[in-house]
C-alpha positions as CSV (number, residue, x, y, z in Angstrom):
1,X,106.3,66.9,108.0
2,X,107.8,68.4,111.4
3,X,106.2,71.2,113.2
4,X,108.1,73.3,115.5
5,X,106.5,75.9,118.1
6,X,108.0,77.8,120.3
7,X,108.8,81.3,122.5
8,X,110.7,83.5,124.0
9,X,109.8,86.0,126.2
10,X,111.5,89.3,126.2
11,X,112.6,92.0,129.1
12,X,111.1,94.9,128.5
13,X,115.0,96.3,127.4
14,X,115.5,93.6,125.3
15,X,112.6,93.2,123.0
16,X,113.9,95.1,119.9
17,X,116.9,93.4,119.9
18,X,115.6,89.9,120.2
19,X,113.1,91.0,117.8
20,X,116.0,91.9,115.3
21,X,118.1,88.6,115.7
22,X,114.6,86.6,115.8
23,X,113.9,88.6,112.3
24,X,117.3,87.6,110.9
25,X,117.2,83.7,112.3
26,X,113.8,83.0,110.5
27,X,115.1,84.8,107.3
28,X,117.9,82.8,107.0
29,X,116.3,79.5,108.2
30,X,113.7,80.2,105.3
31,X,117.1,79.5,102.9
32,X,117.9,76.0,104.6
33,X,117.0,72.9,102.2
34,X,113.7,71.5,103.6
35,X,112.2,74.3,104.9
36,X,108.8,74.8,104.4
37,X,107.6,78.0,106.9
38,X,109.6,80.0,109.4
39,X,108.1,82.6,111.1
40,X,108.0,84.9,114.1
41,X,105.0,86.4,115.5
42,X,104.3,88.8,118.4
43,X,101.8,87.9,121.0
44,X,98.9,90.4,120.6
45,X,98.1,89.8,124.8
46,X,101.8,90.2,125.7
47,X,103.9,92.4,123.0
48,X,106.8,91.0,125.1
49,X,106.6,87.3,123.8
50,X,107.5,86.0,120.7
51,X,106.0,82.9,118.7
52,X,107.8,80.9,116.3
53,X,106.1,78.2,114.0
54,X,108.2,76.7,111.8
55,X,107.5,73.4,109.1
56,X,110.1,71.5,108.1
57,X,110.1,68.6,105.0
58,X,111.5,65.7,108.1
59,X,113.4,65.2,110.9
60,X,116.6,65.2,108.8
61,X,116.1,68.7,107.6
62,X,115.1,70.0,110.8
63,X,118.6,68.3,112.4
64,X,120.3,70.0,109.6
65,X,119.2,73.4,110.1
66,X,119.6,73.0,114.5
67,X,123.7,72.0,113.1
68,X,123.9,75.0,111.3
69,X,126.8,77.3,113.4
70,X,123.9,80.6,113.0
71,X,121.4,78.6,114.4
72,X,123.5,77.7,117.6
73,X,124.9,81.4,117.8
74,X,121.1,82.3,118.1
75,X,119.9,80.1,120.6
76,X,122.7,81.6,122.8
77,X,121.6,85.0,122.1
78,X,118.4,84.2,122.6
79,X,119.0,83.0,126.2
80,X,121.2,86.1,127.0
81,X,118.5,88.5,125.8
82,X,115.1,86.8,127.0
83,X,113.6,87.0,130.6
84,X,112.9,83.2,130.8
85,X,113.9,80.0,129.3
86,X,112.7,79.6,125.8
87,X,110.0,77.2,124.6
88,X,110.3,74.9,121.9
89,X,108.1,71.8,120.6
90,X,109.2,69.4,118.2
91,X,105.7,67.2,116.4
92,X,104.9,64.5,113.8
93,X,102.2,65.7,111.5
94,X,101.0,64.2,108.2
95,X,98.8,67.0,106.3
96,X,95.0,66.1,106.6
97,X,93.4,66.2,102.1
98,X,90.3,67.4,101.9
């Protein structure tokens, strides 16, 4: 499995629109073959950063989905509307059985 983290902090005059395209990126990634999770989650200490955590089936799948023309036409909206460069981390995890 592939775990994906990452954040993007907003200006203050651009947090409900990242918020929206953020929203609508996750929705649609959800859709994408090997997709486990996709979320997005505001930062209860600063309302102006949003989390993403994201599991993906392999590295494959996750390739697939960073292909996809939507997913490229966020990550440039994403730049245009956030304060700082966005933070993303890519892991290797294998699922602990209890």
């Amino acid at each position: 499995m592939i775990i994906v983290t990452g954040s993007i902090l907003a200006r203050a005059d651009s947090l409900a629109a990242l918020l929206a395209v953020s929203l609508e990126h996750v929705r649609r990634s959800r859709t994408e073959p090997g997709c486990l999770a996709h979320a997005v989650h505001q930062d209860a200490e600063n309302p102006l950063r949003l989390v993403f955590l994201e599991e993906w089936t392999d590295r494959t799948a996750l390739a697939a989905h960073f292909a996809v023309p939507a997913s490229r036409e966020f990550v440039k909206t994403v730049r245009a509307l956030a304060a700082e460069a966005p933070q993303i981390n890519i892991y290797d995890a294998t699922p602990l059985q209890f």
